[in-house]
Backbone as a ProteinNet text record, in pm:
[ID]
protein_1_A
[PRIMARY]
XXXXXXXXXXXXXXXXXXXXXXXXXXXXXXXXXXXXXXXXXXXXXXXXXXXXXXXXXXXXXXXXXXXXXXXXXXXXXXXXXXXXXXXXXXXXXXXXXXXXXXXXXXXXXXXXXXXXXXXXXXXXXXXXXXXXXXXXXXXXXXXXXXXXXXXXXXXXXXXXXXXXXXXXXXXX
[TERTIARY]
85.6	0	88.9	97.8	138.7	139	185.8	179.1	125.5	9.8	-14.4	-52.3	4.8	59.1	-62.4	-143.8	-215.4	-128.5	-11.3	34.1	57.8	95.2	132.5	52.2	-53.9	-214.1	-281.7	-338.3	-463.3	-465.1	-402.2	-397.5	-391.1	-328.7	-310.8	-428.6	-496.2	-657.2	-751.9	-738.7	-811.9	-849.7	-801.3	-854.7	-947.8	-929.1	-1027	-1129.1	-1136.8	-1230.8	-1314.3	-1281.6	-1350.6	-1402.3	-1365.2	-1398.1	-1549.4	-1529	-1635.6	-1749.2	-1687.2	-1827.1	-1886.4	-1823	-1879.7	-1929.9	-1945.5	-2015.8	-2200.7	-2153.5	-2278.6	-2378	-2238.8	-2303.2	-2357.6	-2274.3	-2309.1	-2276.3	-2232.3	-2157.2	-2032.2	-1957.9	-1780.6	-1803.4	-1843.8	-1799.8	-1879.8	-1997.1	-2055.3	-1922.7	-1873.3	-1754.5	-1653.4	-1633.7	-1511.5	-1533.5	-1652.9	-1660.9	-1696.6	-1770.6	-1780.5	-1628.5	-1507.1	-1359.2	-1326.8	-1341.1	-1265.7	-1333.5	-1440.9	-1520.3	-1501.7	-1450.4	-1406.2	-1256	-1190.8	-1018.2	-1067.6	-1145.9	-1156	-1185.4	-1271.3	-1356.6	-1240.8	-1188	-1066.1	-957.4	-923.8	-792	-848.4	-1006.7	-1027.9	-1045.9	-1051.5	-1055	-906.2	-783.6	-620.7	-622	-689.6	-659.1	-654.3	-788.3	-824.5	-760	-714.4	-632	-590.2	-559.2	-463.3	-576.1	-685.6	-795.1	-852.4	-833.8	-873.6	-820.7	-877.2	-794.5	-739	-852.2	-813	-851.6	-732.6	-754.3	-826.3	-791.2	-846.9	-997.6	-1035.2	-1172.2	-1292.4	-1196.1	-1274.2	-1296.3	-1166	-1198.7	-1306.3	-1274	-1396.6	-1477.3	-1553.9	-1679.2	-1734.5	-1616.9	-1713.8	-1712.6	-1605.3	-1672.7	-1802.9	-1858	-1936.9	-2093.9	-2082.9	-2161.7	-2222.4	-2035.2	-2114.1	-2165.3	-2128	-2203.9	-2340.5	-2384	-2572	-2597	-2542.6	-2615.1	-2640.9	-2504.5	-2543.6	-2657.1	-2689.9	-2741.1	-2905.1	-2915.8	-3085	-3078.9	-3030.6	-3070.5	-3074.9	-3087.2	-3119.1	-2986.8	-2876.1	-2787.1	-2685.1	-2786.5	-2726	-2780.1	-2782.6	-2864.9	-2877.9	-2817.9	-2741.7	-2728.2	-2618.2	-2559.4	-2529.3	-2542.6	-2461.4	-2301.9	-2244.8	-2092	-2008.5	-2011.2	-1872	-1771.9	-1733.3	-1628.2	-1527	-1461	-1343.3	-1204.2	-1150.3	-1062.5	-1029.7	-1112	-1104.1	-1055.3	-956.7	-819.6	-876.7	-814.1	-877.8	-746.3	-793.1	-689.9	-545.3	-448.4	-313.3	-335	-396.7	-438.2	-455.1	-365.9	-412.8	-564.5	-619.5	-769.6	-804.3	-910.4	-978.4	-1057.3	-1056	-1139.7	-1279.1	-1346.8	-1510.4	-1521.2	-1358.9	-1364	-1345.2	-1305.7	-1267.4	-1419.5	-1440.4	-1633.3	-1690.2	-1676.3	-1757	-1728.3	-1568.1	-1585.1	-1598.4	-1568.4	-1630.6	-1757.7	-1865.6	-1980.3	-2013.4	-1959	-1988.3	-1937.2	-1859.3	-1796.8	-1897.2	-1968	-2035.1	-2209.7	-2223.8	-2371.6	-2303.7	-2206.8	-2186.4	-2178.3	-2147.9	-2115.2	-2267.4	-2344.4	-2503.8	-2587.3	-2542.6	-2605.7	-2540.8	-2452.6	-2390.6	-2407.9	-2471	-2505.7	-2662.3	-2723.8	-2845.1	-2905.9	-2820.7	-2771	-2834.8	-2928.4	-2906.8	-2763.4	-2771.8	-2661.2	-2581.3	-2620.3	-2544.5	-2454	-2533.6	-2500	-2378.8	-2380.3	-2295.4	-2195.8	-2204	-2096.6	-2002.5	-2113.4	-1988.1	-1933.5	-2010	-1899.1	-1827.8	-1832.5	-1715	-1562.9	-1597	-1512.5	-1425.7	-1505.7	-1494.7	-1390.6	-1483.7	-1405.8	-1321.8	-1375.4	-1279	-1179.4	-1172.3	-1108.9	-1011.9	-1065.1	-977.2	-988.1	-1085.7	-1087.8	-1139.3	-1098.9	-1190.6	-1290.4	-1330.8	-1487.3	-1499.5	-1377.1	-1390.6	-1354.4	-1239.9	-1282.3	-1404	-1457.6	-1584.2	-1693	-1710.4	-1787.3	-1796.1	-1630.6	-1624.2	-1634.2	-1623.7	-1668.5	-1828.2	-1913.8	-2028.6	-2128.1	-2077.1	-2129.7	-2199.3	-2185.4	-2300.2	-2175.2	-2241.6	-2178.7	-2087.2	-2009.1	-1943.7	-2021.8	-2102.9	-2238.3	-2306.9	-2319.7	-2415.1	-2300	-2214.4	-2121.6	-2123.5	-2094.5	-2078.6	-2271.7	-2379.1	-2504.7	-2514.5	-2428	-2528	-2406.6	-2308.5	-2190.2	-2230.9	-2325.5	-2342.3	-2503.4	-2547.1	-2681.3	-2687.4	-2538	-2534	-2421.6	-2379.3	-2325.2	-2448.7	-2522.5	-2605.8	-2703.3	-2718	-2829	-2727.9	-2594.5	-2515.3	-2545.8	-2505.6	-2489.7	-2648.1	-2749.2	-2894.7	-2950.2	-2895.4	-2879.9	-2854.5	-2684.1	-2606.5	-2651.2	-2668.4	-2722.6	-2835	-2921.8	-3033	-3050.9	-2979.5	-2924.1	-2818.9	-2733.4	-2682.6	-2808.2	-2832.9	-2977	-2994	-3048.8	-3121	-3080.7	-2948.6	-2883	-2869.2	-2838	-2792.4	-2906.2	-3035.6	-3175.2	-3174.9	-3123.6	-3157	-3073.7
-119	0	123.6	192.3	333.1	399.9	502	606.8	736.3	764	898.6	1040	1106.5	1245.9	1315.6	1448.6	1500	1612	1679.2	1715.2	1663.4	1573.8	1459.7	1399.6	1381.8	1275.9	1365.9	1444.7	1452.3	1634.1	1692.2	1844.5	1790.1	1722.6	1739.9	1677.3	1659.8	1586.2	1715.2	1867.3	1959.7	1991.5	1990.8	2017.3	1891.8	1781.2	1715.8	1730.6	1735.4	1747.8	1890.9	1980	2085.8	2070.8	1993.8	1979.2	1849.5	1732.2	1652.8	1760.7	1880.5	1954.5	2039.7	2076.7	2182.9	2087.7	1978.5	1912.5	1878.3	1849.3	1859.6	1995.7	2090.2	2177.5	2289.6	2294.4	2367.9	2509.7	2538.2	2687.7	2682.7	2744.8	2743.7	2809.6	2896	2946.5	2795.9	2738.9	2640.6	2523	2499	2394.8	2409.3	2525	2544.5	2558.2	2545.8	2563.9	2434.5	2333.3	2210.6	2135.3	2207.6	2141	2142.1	2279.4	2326.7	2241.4	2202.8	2143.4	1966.9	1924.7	1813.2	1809.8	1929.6	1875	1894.8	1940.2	2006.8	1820.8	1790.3	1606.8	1552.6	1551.7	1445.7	1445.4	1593.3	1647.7	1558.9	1571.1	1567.2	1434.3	1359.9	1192.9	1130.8	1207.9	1198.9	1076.7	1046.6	941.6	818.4	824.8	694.7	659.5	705.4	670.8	591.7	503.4	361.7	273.1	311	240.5	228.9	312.6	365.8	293.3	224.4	173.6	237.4	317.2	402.4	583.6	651.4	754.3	863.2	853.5	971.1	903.6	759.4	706.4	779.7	786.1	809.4	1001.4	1047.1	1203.8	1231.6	1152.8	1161.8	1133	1095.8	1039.1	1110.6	1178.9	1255.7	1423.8	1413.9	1542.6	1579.8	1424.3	1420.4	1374.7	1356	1349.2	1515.3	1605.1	1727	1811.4	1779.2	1840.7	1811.6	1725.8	1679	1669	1708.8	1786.5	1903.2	2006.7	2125.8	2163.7	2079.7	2102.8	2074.1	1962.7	1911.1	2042.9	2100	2199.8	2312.2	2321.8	2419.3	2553	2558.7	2633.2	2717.2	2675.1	2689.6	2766.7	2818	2855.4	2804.5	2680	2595.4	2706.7	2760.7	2837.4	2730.5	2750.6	2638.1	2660	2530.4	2550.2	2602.6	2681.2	2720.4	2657.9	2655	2550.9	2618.4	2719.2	2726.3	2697.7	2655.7	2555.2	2509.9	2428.8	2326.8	2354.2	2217.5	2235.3	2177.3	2354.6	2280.1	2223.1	2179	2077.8	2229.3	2177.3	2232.6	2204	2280.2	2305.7	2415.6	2405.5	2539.1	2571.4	2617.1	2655.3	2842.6	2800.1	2950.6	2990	3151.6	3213.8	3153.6	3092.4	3027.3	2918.9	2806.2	2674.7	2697.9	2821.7	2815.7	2833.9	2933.3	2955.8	2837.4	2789.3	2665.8	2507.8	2535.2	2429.3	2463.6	2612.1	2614.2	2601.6	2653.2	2642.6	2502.4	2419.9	2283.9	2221.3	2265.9	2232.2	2299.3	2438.2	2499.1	2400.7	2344.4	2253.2	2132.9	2066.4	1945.9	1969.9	2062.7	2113.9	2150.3	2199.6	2212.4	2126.2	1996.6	1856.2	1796.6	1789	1750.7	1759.9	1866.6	1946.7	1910.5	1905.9	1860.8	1708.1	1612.8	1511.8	1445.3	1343.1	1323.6	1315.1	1334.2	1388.2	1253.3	1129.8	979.3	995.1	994.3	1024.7	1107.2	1246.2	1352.6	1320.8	1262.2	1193	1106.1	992	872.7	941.6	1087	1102.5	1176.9	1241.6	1341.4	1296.6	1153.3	1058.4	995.1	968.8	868.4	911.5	975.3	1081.5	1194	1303.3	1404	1365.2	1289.4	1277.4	1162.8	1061.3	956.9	840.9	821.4	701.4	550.9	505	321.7	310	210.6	179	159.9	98.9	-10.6	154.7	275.6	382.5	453	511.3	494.9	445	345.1	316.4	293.3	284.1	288.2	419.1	551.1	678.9	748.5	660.2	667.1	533.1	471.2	340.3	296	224	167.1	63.4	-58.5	-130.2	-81.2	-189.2	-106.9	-149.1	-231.1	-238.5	-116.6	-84.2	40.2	162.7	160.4	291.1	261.4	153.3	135.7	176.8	132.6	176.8	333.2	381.2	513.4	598.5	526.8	636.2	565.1	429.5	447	509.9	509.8	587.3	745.8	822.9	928.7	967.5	900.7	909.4	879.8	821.8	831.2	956.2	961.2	1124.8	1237.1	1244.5	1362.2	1352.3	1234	1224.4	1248.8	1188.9	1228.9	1409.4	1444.8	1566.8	1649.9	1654.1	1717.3	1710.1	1590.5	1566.2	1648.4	1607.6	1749.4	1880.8	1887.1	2108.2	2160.3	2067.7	2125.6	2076.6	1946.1	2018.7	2146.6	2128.1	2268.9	2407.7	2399.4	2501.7	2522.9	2439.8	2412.2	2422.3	2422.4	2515.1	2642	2727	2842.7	2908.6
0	0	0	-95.3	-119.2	-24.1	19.1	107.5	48.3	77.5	22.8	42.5	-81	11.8	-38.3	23	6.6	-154.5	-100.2	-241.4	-318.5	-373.7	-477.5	-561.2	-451.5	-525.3	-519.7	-418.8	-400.7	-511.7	-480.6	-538.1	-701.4	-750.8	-880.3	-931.3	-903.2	-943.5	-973.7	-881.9	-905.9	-1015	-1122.8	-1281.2	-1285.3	-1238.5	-1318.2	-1233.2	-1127.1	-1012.5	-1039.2	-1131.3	-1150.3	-1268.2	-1385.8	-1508.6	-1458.3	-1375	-1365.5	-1254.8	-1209.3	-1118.2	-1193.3	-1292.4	-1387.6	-1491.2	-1522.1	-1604.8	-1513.1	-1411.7	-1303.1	-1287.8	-1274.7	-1173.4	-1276.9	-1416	-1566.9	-1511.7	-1367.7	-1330	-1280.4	-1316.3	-1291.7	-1178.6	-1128.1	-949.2	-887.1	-889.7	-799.4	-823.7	-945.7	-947.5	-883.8	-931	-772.8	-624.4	-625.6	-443.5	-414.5	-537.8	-522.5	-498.8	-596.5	-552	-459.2	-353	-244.1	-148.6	-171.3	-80.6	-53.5	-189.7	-218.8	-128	-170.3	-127.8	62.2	96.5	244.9	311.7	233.2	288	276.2	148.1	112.5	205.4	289.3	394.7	477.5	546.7	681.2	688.7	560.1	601.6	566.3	584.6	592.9	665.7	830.5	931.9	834.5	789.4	713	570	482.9	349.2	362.6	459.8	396.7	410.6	404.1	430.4	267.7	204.9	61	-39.3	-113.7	-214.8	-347.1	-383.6	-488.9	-452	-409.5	-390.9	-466.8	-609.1	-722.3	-714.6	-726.4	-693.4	-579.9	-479.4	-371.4	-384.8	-462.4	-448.6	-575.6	-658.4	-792.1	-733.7	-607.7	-607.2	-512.8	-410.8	-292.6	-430.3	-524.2	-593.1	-644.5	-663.2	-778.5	-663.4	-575.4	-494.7	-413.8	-372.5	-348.7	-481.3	-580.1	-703.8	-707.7	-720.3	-710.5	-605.1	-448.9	-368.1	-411.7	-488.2	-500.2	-562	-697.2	-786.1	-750.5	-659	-622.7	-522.8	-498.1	-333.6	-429.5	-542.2	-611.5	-601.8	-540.5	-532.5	-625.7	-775.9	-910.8	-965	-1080.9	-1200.5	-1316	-1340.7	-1485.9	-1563.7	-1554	-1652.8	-1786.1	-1904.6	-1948.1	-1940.9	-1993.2	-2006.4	-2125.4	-2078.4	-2243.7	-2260.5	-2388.9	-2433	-2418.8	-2331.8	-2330.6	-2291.6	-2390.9	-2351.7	-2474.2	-2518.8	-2575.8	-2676.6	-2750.8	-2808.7	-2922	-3038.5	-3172.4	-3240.7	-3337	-3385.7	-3489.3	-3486.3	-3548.4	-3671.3	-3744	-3872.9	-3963.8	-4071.9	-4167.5	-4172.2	-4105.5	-4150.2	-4185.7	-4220.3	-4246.5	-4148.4	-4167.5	-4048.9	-4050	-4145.4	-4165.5	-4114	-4134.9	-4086.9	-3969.6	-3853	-3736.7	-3656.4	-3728.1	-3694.8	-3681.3	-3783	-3727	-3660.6	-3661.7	-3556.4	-3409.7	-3379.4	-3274.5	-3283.1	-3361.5	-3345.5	-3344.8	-3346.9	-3354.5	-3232.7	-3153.3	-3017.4	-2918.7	-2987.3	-2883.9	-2877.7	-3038.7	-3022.1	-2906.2	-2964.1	-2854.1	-2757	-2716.1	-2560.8	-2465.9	-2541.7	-2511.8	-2560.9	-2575.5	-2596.8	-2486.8	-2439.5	-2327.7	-2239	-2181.3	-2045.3	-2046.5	-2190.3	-2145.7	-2113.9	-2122.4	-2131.1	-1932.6	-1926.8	-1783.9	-1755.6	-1564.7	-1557.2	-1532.9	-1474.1	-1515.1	-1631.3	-1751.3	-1916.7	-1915.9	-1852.7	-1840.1	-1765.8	-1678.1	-1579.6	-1659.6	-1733.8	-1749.5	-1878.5	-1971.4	-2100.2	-2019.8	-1917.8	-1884	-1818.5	-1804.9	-1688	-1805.5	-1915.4	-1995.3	-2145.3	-2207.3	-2323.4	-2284.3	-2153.2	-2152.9	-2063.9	-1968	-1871.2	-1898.6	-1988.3	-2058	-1905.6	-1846.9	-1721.3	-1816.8	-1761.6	-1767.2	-1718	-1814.5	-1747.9	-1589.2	-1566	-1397.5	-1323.3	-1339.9	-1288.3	-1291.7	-1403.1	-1382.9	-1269.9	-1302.9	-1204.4	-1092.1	-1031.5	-885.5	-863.7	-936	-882.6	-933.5	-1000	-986.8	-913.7	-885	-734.9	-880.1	-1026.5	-1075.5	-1155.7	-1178.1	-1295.6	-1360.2	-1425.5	-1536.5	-1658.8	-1656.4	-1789.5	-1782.3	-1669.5	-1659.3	-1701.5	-1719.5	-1746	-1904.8	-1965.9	-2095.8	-2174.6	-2095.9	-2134.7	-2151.2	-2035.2	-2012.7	-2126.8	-2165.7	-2243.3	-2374.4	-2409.6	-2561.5	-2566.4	-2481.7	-2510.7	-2526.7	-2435.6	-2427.3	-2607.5	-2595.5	-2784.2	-2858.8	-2866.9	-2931	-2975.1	-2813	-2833.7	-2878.1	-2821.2	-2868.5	-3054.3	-3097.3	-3250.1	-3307.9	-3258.1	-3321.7	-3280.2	-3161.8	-3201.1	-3263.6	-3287.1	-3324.4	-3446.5	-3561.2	-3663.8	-3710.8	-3597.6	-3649.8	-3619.2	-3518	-3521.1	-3618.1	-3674.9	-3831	-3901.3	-3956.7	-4071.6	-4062	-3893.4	-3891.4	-3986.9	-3885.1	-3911.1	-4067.2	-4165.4	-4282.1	-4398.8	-4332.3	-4407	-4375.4	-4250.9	-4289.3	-4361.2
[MASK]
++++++++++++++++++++++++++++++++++++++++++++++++++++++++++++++++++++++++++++++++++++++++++++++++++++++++++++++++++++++++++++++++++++++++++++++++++++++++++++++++++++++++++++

């Protein structure tokens, strides 16, 4: 059993721990107070860690637990999420092709958020975060059948969406 250090393990997890609360919480100030709130549980249960088998497990899960408290206690506004950030590809493009792949990062991104939030969980764990199924689901307490259901059902709706808000878009 590892020895583990609160700087080492537990701090360098904060990006993802804010990227899976802001997928919940759809507001960047509620995600960060959902982190601080996460690293504060994660400090104060220090005694117990060698008790823990998978540390980033257990902090992904009390994150993602005070996030849908925040969010059922109504403490939000679902802002949606903006895509900023997100890394477009190293490519000669044009100012029109840049337009629209953001505009196309900005539809997926608001198919995503509207997404139950299971759905939203296992793509955010899964695709952005790059976890395994078996992580996964030890930081949402469900199967890992149930992580592979709820991430091909949630590709699904992203793609039958997305599909029909360009039509859309692509008649007017």
């Amino acid at each position: 059993m590892k020895e583990i250090s609160f700087r080492n393990d537990v701090l360098p997890m904060k990006n993802e721990l804010f990227r899976l609360a802001l997928r919940i919480t759809l507001d960047r100030a509620e995600a960060e107070d959902v982190v601080q709130d996460t690293l504060i549980k994660v400090w104060d249960k220090r005694d117990s860690w060698t008790n823990i088998d998978n540390i980033e497990a257990f902090a992904m899960t009390v994150c993602r637990n005070l996030a849908l408290d925040r969010t059922r206690s109504g403490a939000n506004n679902n802002v949606s999420l903006d895509m900023e950030g997100a890394q477009e590809p190293m490519t000669q493009t044009t100012p029109y092709d840049r337009m629209v792949q953001q505009d196309n990062l900005r539809m997926v991104g608001q198919i995503v958020d509207s997404l139950p939030e299971k759905q939203r969980s296992c793509i955010q764990l899964r695709d952005f975060e790059g976890k395994a199924y078996k992580e996964i689901a030890a930081v949402l307490d469900i199967t890992e059948e149930q992580v592979k259901v709820n991430i091909f059902r949630a590709r699904q709706t992203i793609k039958q969406q997305f599909l029909k808000m360009n039509s859309f878009h692509a008649e007017k």
